[in-house]
LUMMAR-969233 format. One line per 2 residues: number of its first residue (from 0); their letters; for each residue y, z, x of C-alpha. Coordinates in nm, 4 decimals. Layout:
<nodes>
NUM) A) Y,Z,X | ...
</nodes>
This chain:
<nodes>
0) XX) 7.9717,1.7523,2.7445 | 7.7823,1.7174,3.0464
2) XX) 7.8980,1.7575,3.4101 | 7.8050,1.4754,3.6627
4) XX) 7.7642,1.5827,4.0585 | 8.0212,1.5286,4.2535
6) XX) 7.7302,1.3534,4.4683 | 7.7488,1.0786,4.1640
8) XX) 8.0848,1.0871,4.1208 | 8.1545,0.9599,4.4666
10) XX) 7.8705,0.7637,4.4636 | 7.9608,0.5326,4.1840
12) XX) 8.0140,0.1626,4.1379 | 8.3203,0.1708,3.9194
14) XX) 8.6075,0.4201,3.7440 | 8.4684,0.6394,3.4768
16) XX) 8.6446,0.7673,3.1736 | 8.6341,1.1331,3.0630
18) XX) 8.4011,1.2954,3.3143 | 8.3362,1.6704,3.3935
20) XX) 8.2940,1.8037,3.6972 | 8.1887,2.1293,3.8463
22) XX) 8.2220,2.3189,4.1565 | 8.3894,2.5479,4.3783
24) XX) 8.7085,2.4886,4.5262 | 8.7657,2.4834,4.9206
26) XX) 9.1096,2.4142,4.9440 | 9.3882,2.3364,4.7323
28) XX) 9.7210,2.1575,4.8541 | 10.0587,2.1098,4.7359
30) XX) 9.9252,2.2735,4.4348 | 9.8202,1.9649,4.3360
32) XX) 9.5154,1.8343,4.5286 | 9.1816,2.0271,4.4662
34) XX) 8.8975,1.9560,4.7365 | 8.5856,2.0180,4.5241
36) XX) 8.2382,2.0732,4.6109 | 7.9448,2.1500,4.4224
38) XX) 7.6381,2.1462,4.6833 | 7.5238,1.8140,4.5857
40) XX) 7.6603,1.6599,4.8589 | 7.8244,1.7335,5.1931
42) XX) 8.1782,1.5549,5.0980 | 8.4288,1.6938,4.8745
44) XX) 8.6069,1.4808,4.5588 | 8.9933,1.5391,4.5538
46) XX) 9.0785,1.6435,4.2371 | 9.4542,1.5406,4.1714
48) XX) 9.6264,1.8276,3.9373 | 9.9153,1.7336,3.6809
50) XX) 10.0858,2.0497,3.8506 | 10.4118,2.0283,3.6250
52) XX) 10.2264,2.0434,3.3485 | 10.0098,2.2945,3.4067
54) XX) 10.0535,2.6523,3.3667 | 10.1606,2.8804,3.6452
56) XX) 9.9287,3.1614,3.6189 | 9.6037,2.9078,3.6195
58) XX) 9.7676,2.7413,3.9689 | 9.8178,3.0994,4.1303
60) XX) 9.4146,3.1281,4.0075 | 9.3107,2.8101,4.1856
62) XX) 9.1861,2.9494,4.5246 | 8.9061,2.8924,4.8134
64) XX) 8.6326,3.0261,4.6713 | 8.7254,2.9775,4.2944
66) XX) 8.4602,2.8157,4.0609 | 8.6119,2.5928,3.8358
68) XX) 8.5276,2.2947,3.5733 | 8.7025,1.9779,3.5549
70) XX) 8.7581,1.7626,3.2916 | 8.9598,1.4091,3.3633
72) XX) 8.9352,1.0527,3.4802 | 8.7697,0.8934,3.7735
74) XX) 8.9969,0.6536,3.9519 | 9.0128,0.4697,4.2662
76) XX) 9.1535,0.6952,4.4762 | 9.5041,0.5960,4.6732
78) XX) 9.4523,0.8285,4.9730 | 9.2528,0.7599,5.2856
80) XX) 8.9376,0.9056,5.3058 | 8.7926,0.8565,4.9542
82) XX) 8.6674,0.5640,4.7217 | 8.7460,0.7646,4.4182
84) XX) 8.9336,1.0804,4.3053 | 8.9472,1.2869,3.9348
86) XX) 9.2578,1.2634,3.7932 | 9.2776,1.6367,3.6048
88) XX) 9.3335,1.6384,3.2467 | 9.1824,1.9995,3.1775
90) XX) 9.1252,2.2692,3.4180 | 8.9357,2.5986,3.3443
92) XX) 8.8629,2.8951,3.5603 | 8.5437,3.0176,3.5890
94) XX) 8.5372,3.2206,3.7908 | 8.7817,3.3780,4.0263
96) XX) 8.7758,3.4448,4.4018 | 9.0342,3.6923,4.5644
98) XX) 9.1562,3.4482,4.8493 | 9.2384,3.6635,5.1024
100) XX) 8.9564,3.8924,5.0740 | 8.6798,3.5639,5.0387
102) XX) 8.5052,3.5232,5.3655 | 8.4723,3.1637,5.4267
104) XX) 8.8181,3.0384,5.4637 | 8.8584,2.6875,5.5608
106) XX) 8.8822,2.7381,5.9048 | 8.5968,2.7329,6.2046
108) XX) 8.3758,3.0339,6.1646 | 8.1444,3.2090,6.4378
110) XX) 7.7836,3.1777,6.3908 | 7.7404,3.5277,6.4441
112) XX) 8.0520,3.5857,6.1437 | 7.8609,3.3467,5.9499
114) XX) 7.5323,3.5294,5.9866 | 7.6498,3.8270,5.8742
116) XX) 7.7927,3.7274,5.5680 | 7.4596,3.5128,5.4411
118) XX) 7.5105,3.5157,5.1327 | 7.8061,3.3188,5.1089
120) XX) 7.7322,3.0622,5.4455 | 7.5471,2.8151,5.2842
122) XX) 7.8857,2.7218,5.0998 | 8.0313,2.5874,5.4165
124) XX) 7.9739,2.2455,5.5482 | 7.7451,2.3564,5.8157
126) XX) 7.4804,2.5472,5.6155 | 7.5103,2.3945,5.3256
128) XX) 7.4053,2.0464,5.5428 | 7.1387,2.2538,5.7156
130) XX) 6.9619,2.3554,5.3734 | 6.9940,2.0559,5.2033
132) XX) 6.7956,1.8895,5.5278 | 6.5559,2.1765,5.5316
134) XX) 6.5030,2.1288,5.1212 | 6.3986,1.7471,5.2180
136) XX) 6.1926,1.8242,5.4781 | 5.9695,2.0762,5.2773
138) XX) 5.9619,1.7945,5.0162 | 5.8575,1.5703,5.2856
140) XX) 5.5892,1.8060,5.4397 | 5.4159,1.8350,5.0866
142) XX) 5.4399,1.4256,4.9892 | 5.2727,1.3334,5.3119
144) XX) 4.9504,1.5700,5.2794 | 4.9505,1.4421,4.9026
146) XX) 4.9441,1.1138,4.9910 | 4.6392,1.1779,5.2919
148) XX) 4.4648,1.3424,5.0026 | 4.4799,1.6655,5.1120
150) XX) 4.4173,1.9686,4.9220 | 4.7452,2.2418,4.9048
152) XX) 4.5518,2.5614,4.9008 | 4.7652,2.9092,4.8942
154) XX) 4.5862,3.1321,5.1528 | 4.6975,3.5508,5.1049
156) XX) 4.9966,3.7028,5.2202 | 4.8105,4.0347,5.2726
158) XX) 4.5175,4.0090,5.4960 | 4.2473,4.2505,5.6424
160) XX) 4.2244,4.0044,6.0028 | 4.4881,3.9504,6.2674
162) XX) 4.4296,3.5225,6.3237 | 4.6089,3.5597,6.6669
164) XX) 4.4408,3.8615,6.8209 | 4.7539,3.9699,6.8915
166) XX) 4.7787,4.2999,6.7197 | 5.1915,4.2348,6.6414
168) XX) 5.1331,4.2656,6.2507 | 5.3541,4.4271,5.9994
170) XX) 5.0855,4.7115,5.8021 | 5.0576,4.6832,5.4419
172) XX) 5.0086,5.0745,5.2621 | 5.1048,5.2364,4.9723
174) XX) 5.0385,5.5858,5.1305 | 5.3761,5.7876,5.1732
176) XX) 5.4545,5.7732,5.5289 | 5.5526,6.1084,5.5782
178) XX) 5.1957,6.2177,5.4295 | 4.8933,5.9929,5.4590
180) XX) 4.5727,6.1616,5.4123 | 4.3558,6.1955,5.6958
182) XX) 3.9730,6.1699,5.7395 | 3.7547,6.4228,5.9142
184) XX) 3.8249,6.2714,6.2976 | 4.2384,6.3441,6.1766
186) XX) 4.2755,5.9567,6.1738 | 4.4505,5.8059,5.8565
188) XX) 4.1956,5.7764,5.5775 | 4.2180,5.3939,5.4942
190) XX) 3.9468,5.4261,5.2235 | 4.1471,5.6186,5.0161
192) XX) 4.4403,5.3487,5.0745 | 4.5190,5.0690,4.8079
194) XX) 4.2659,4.7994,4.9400 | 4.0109,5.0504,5.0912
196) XX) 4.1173,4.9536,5.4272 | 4.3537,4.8856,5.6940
198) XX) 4.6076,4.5505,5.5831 | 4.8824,4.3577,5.7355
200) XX) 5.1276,4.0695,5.6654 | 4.9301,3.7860,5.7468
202) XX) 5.0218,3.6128,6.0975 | 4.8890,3.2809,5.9708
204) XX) 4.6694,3.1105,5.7123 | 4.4067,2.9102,5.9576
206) XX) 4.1064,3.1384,5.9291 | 4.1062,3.1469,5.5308
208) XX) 4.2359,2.7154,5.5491 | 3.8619,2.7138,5.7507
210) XX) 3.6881,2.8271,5.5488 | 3.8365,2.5678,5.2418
212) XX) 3.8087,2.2672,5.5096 | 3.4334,2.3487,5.4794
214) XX) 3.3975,2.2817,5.1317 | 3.7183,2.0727,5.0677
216) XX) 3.7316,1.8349,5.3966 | 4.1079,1.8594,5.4468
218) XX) 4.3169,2.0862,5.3592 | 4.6693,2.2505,5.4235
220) XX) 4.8666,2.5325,5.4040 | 5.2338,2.6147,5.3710
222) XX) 5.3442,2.9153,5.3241 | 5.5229,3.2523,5.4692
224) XX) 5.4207,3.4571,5.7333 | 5.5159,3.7647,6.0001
226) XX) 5.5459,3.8855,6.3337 | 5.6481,4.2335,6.4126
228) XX) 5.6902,4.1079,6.7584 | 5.9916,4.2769,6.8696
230) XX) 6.1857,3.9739,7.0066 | 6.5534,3.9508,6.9698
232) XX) 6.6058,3.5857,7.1163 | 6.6997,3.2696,6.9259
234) XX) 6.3818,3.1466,6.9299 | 6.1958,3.4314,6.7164
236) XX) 6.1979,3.5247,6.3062 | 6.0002,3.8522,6.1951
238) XX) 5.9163,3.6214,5.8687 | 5.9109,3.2925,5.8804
240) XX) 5.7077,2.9703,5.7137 | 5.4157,2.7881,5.8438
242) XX) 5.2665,2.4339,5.8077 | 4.8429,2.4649,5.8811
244) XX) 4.5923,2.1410,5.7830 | 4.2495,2.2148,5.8744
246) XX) 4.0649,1.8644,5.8355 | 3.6476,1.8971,5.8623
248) XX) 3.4712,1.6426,6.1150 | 3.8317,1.6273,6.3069
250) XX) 3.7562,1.6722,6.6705 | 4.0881,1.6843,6.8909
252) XX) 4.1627,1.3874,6.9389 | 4.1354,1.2960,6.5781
254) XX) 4.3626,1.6191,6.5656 | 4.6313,1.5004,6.7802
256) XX) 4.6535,1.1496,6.6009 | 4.7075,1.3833,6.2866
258) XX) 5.0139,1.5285,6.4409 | 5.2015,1.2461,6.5892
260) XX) 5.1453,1.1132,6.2307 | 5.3096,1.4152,6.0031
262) XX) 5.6113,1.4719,6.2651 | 5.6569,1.1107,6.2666
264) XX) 5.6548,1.0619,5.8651 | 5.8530,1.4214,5.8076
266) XX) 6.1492,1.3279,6.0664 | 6.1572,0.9505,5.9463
268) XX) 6.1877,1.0318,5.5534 | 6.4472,1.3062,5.5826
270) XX) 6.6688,1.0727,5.8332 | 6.6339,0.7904,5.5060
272) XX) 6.7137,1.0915,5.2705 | 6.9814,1.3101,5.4316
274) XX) 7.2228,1.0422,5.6110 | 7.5369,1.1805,5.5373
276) XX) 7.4401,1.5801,5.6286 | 7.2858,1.4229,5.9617
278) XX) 7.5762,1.2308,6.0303 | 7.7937,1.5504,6.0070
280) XX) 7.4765,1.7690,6.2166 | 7.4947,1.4771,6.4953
282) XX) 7.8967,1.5117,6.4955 | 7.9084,1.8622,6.4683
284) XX) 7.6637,1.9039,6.8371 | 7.8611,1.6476,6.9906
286) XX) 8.1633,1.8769,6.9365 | 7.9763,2.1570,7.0322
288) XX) 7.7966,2.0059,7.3832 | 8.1806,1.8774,7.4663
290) XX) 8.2677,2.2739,7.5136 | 8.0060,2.2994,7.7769
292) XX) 8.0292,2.2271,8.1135 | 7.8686,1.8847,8.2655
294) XX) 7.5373,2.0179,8.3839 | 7.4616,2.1707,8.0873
296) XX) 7.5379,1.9309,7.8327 | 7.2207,1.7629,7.6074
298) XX) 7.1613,1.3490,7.7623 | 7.0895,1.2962,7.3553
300) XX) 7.2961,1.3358,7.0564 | 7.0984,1.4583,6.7841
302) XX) 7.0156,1.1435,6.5994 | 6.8859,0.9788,6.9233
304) XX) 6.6638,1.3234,6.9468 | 6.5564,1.2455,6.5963
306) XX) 6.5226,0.8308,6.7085 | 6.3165,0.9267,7.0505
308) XX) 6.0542,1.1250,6.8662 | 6.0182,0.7877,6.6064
310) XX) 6.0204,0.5413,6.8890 | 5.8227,0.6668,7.1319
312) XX) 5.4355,0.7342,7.1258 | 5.3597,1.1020,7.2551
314) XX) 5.2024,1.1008,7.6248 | 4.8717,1.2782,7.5900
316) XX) 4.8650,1.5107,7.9135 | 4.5841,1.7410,8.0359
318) XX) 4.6930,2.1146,8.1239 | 4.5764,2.0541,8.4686
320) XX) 4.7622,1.7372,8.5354 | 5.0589,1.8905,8.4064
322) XX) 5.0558,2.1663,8.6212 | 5.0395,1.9339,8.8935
324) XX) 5.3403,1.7714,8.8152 | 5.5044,2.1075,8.7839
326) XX) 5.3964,2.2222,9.1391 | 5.5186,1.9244,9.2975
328) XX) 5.8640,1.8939,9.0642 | 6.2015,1.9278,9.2311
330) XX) 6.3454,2.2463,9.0090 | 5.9930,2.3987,9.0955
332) XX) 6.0339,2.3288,9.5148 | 6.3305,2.4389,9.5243
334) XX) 6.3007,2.7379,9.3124 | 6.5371,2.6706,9.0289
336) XX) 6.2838,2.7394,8.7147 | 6.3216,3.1309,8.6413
338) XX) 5.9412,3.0915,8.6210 | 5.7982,2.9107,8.9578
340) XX) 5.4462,2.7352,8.8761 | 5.2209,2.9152,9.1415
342) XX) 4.8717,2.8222,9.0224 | 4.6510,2.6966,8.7759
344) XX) 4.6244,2.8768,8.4944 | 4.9878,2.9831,8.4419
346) XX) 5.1173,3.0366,8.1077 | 5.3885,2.7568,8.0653
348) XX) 5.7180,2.8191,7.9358 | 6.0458,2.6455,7.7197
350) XX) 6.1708,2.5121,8.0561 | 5.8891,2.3970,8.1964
352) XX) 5.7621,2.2214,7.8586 | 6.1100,2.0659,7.8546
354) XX) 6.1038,1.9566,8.1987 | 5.7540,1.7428,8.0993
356) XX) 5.9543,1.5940,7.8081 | 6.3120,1.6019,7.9169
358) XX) 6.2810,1.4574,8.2911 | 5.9350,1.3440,8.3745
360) XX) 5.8054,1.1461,8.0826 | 6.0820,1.1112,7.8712
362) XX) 5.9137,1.0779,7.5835 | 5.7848,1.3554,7.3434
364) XX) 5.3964,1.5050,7.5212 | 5.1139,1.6389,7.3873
366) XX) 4.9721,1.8868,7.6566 | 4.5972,2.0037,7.5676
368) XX) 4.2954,2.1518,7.7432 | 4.4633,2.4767,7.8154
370) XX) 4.2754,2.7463,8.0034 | 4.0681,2.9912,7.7777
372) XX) 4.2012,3.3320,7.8952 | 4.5798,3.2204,7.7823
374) XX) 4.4620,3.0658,7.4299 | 4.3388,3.2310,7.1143
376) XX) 3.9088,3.3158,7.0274 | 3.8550,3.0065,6.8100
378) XX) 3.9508,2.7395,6.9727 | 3.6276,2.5204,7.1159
380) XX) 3.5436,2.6054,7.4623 | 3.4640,2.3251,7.6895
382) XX) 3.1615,2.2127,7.8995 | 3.3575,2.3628,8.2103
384) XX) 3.3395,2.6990,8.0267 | 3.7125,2.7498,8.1781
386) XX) 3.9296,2.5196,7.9276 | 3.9433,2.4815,7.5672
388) XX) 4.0068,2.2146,7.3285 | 4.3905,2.3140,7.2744
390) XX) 4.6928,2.0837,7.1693 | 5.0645,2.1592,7.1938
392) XX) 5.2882,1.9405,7.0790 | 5.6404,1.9191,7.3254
394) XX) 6.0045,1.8083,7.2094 | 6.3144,1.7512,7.3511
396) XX) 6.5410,2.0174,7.3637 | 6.2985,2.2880,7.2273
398) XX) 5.9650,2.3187,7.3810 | 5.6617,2.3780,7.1991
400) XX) 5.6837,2.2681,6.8270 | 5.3082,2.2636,6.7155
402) XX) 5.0253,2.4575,6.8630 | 4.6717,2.3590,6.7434
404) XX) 4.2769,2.2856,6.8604 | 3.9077,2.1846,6.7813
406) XX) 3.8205,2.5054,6.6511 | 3.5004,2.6490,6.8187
408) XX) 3.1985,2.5436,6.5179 | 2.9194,2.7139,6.7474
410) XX) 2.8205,3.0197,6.5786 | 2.6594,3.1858,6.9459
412) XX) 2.9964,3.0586,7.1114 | 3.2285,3.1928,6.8556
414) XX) 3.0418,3.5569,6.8507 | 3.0387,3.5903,7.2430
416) XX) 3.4167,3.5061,7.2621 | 3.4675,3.8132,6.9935
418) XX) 3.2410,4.0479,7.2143 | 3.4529,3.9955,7.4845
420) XX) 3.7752,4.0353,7.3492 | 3.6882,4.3442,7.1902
422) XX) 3.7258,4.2069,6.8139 | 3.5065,4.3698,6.5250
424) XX) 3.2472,4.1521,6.4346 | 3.2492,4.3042,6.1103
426) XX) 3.5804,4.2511,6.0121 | 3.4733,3.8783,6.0205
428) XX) 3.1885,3.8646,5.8836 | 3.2743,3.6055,5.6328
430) XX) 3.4628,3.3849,5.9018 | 3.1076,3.3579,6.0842
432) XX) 2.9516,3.2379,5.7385 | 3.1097,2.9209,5.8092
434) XX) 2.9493,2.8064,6.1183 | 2.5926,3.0089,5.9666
436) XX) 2.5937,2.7721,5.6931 | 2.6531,2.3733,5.7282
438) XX) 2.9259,2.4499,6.0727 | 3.0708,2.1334,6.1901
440) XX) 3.3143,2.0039,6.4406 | 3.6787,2.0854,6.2607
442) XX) 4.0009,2.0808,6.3716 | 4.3769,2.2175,6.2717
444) XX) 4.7333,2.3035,6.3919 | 5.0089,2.5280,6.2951
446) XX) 5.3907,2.3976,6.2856 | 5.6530,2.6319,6.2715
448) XX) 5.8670,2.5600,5.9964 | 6.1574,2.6197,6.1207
450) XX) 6.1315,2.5221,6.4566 | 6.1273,2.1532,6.2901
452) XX) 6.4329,2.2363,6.1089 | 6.5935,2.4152,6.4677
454) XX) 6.4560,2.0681,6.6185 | 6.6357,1.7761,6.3031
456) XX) 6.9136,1.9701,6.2278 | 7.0317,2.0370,6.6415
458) XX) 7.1100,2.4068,6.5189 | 7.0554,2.6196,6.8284
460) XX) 6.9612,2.9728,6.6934 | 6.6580,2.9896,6.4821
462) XX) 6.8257,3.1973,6.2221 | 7.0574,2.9513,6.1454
464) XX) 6.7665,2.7692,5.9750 | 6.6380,3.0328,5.7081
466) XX) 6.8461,3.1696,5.4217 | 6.7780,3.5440,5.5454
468) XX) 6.6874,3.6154,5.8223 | 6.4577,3.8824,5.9159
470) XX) 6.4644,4.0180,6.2951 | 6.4234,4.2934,6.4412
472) XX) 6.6679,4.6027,6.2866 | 6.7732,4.3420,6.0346
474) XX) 6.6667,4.2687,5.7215 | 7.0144,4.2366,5.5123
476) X) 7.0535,4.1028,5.1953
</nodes>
């Protein structure tokens, strides 16, 4: 016999005969009433136990934590609460859980508890809400590029170029550590290594998306990548998953209307798809904001987050104006950022790039035109050879979201901005083929995955929104 999901169970139109059901239980009362949950959904179905006729020794063996299969009727249920309920005729134990040993107890669990014991988090309501959303939103990324006609191209994992210039890259060798074999200088020997060179975990998938733009016109990626940036905040993952189109002919404003689009689409279909989990998300900030003091408390619940970024068309604002508005800004006068805007040029942070959104616009803002000496070597350098065509996309409550540009199609350009940062030409060669033969204006951004799934599901630690996470001296499980 089949089992249905509880998610169709409580979800139907009218009492069902002789249906299975199964799940794990997280609690059991009166030794009689089973709340049952099998992932499907965020609710439980009460499963209503014949307790004096059933044996002793399988009630002692139904505990938090328990997997178990039910076999029985649906009925309209007579407590509060619940349109239906499974009236047990059969209960079997699959498998056991020691109850006073099993971690999640049904009871309100630290974060921090909750991180630490990963591998069993995503059965509470919390997590199991937060991956269900992030499931829908991946789904979501994918269908929109599919319908633009976008090509899904799989750029490598292991890569022989750092995209960001940053150097923070994790090294890829299969030399023992302790014994490496050194050339005539005494440096490592890379020739002699696996690939015949020096490798990394790739820091993004733009450079090798380029290059498929060229041919392909438009193009995405989606996909896993690392930062051996050694960060400890709650805004930082050592792996984590990255959204990149690259779209040939785009210039940046063509780029930006791109962007508004896919956050627009992505947030709209999982608020139709995941209802009930965002209902409980919304609830479960409220709770949390009410344990703050005044000042600090969010002005938005989480669904009017999700509602402002839907209803509101992002302000397009140049670097320089918005530095203006900093300068002259109350918090900045009177000294209450932690980072005072002095000058042109400074790199913005979180509170200033919620300030824009948050206080002055209210509305979500695309900043762009950032100066060149803060921004990365392939973005397009303007006319006033002090700006580039940047983009960074600015939400409530979190700052920068998506980071993107026109990407600089002038070969001369492109290999004078390498010479200066000290980058070896040779290393990319083959990135210069693509402005050498048929260049053209082109155009991309990056999304953090799981800053959109920080930003829908009002979670407030980025490692709340992966299954592992990986950060610095952890990598458990």
């Amino acid at each position: 016999m089949k089992h249905t999901k509880v998610k169709d169970l409580l979800n139907s139109t009218k009492p069902v005969d002789d249906v299975l059901v199964k799940g794990w239980v997280r609690t059991f009362r009166n030794n009689q009433f089973i709340a049952l949950n099998d992932g499907s959904i965020i609710h439980n179905i009460q499963c209503v136990v014949d307790f004096e006729n059933t044996p002793a020794d399988t009630l002692k063996r139904i505990t938090t934590g328990a997997a178990v299969a039910i076999k029985g009727d649906l009925v309209e249920s007579k407590g509060a609460g619940q349109k239906y309920e499974v009236q047990v005729k059969n209960l079997e134990i699959l498998g056991d859980s020691d109850a006073e040993k099993f971690p999640m107890q049904p009871k309100k669990h630290s974060l921090e508890f909750l991180r630490e014991n990963a591998h069993l988090r995503v059965r509470t309501n919390v997590f199991g809400a937060v991956m269900r959303v992030r499931s829908v939103l991946s789904f979501a990324i994918h269908q929109y590029f599919q319908e633009k006609g976008f090509v899904y191209v799989n750029t490598p994992i292991i890569t022989g170029s750092d995209a960001e210039g940053a150097g923070e890259m994790f090294q890829v060798t299969s030399f023992p550590l302790n014994n490496a074999p050194l050339n005539e200088e005494g440096n490592i020997d890379y020739k002699q290594d696996f690939f015949g060179k020096e490798t990394n975990l790739t820091v993004s998938g733009q450079l090798e998306a380029e290059t498929f733009a060229m041919a392909l016109g438009q193009v995405y990626t989606f996909g896993p990548t690392f930062r051996a940036e050694n960060s400890n905040t709650s805004r930082h993952l050592a792996e984590f998953w990255m959204v990149e189109p690259e779209v040939a002919f785009n210039d940046l404003d063509a780029n930006m209307d791109l962007a508004e689009d896919f956050i627009q689409y992505v947030i709209k279909y999982t608020l139709d798809k995941c209802e009930d989990d965002l209902k409980f998300l919304d609830q479960r900030l409220t709770d949390e904001e009410k344990q703050k003091p005044q000042a600090e408390r969010s002005e938005m619940s989480l669904l009017n987050k999700l509602q402002f970024v839907l209803e509101n068309n992002f302000k397009r604002v140049s670097y320089t104006e918005a530095i203006d508005i900093l300068k002259n800004s109350k918090p900045n006068k009177n000294k209450k950022f932690n980072y005072i805007i002095e000058e042109w040029g400074a790199d913005l942070q979180s509170e200033h790039e919620r300030y824009l959104v948050e206080k002055h616009f209210k509305s979500p803002v695309i900043l762009f035109d950032y100066p060149a000496n803060i921004k990365a070597f392939y973005m397009r350098l303007n006319d006033d050879n002090k700006t580039v065509r940047a983009m960074d996309i600015l939400f409530p409550g979190i700052g920068e979201i998506v980071g993107g540009s026109q990407r600089e199609e002038r070969l001369d350009v492109l290999q004078q901005k390498i010479t200066e940062l000290g980058i070896d030409e040779k290393e990319l060669w083959w990135y210069l083929d693509t402005r050498r033969f048929g260049t053209a204006v082109h155009s991309g951004f990056g999304l953090g995955f799981e800053r959109l799934v920080l930003f829908v599901t009002g979670m407030t630690n980025i490692r709340d929104v992966i299954p592992f996470p990986r950060t610095p001296q952890n990598a458990e499980f």
